[in-house]
N, CA and C atoms as an extended XYZ file, in Angstrom:
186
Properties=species:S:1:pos:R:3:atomname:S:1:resname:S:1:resid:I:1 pbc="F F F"
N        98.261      -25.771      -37.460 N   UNK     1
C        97.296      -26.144      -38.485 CA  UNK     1
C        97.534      -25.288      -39.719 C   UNK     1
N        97.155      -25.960      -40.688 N   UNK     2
C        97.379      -25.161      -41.852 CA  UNK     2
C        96.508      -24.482      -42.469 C   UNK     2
N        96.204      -23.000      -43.147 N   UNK     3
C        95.227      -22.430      -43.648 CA  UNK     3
C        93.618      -23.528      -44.539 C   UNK     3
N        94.798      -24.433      -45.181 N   UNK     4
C        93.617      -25.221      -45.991 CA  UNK     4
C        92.634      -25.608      -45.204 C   UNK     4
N        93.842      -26.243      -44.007 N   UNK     5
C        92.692      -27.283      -42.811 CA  UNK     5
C        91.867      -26.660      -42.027 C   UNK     5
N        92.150      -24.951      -41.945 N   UNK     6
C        91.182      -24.072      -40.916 CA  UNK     6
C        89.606      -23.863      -42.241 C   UNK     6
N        90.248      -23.670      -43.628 N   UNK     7
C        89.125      -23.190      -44.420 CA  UNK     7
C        88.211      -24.683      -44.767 C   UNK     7
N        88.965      -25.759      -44.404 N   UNK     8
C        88.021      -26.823      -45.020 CA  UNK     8
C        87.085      -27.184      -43.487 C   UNK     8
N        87.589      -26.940      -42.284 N   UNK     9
C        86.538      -26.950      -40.938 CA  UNK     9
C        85.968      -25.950      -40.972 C   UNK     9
N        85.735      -24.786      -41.730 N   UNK    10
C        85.011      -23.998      -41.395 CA  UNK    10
C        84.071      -24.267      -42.353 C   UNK    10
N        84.117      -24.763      -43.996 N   UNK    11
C        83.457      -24.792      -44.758 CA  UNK    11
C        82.419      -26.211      -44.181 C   UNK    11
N        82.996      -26.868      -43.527 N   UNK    12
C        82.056      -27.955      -42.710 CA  UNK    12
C        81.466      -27.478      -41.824 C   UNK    12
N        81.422      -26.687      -40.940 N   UNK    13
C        80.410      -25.882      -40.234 CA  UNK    13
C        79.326      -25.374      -41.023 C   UNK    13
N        79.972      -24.497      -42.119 N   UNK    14
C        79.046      -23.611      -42.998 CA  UNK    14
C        78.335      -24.646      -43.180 C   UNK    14
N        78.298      -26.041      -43.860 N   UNK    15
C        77.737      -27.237      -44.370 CA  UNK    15
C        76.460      -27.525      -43.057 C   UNK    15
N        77.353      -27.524      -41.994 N   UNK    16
C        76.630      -28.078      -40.737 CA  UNK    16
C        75.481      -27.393      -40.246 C   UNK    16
N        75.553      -26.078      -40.156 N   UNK    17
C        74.666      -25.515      -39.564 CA  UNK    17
C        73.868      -24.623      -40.521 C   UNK    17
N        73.779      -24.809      -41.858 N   UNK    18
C        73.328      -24.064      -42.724 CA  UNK    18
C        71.423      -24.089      -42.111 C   UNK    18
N        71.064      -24.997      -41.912 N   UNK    19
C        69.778      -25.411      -41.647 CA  UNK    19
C        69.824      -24.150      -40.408 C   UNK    19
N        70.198      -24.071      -39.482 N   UNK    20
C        70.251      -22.822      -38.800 CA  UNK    20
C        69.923      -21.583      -38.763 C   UNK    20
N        70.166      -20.936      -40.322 N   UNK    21
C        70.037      -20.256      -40.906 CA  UNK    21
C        68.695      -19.835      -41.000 C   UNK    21
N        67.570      -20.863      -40.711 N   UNK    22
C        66.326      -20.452      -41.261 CA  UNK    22
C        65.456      -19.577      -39.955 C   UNK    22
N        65.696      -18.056      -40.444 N   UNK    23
C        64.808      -17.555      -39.268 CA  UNK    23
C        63.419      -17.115      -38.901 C   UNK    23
N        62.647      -17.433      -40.200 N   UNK    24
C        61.487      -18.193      -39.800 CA  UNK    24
C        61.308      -18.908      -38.802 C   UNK    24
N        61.867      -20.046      -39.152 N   UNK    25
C        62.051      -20.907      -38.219 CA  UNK    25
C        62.293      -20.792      -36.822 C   UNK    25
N        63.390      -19.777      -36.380 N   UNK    26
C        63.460      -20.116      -35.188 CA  UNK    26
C        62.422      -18.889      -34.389 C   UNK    26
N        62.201      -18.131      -35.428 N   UNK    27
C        61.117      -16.813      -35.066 CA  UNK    27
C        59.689      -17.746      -34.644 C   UNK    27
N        59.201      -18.771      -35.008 N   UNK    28
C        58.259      -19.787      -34.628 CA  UNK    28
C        58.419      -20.386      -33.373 C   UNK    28
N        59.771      -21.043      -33.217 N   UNK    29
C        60.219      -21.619      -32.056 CA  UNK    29
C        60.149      -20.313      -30.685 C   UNK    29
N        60.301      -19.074      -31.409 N   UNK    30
C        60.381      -17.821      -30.206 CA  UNK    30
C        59.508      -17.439      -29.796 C   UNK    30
N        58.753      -17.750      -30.524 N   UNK    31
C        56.962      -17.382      -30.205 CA  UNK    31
C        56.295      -18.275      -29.378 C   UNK    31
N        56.398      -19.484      -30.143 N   UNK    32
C        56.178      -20.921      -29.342 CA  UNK    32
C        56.450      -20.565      -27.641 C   UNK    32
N        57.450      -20.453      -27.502 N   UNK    33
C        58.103      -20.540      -25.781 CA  UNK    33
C        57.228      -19.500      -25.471 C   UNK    33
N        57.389      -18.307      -25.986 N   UNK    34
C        56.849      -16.971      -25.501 CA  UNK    34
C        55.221      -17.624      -24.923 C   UNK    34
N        54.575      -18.272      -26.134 N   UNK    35
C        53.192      -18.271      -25.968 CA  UNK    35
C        53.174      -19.335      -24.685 C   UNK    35
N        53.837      -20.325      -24.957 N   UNK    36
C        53.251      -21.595      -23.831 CA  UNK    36
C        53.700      -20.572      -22.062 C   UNK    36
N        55.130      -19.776      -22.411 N   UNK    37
C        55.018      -19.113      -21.028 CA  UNK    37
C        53.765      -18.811      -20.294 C   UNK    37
N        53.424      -17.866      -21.136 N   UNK    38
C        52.172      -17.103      -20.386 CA  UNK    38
C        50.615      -18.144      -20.707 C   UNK    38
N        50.610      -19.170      -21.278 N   UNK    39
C        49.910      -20.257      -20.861 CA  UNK    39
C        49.855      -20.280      -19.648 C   UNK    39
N        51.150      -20.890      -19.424 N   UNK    40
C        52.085      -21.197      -18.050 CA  UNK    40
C        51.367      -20.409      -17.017 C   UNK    40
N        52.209      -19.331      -16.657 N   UNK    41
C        51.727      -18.240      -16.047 CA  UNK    41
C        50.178      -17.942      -16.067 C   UNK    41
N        49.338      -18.137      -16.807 N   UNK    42
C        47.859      -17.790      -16.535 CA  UNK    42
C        47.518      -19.041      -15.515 C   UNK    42
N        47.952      -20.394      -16.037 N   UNK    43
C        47.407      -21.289      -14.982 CA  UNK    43
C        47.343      -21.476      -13.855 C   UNK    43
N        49.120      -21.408      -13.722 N   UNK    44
C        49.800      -21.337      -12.306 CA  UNK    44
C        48.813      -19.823      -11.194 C   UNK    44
N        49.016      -18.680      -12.087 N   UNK    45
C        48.138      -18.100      -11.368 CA  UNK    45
C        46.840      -18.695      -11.086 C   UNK    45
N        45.749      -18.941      -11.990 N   UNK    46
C        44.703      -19.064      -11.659 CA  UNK    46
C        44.643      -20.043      -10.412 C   UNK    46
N        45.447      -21.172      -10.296 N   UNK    47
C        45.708      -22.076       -9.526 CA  UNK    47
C        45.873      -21.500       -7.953 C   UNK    47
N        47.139      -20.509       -8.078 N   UNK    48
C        47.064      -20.301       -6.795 CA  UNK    48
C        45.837      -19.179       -6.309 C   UNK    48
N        44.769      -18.569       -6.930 N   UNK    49
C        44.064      -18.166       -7.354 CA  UNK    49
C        43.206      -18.687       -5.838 C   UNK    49
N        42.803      -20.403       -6.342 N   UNK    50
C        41.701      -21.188       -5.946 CA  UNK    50
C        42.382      -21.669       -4.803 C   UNK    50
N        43.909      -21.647       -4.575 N   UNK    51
C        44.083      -22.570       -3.530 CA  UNK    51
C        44.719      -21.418       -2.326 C   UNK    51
N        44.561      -20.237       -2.454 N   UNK    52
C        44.530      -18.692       -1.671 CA  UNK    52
C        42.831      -18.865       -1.280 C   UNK    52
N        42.081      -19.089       -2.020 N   UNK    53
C        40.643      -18.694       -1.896 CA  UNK    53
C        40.189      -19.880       -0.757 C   UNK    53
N        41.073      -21.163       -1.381 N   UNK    54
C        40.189      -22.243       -0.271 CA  UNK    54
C        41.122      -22.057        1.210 C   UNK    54
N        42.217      -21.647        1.183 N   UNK    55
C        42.766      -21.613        2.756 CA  UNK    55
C        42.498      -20.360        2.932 C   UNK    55
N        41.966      -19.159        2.760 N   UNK    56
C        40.998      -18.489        3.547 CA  UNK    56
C        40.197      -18.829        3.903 C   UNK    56
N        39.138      -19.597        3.063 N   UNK    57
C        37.713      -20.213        3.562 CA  UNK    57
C        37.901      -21.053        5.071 C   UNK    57
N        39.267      -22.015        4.599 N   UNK    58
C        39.122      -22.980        5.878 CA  UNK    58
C        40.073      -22.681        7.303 C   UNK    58
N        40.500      -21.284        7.002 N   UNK    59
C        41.381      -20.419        7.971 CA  UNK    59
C        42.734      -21.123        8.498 C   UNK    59
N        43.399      -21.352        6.771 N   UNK    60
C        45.054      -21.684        6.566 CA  UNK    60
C        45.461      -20.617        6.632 C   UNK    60
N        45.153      -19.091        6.014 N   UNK    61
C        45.982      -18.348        6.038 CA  UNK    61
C        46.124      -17.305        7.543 C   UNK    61
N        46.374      -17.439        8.111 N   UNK    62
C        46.217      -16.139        9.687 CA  UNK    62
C        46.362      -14.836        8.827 C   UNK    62
């Protein structure tokens, strides 16, 4: 390949992924996941929470 053809695919990347660039943006998206995790995680706990509490009651767990 020739130098031109490596600098004109790279200058199409630069083109391509410029939107990428915005780290705002993905600092939102990082938070986002972060937050819905421990959504996540509070439910799932609370869940097994109630369903620990009812198979003691009805003597699932030995």
């Amino acid at each position: 390949m020739s130098p031109d053809a490596i600098w004109a695919l790279g200058d199409f990347l630069a083109l391509l992924l410029t939107p990428f660039d915005w780290y705002f943006l993905w600092d939102f998206l990082n938070m986002g996941v972060i937050v819905l995790g421990f959504v996540g995680l509070f439910i799932w706990l609370r869940l097994q929470g109630k369903y620990t509490k009812q198979a003691k009651e009805e003597g699932g767990i030995m």
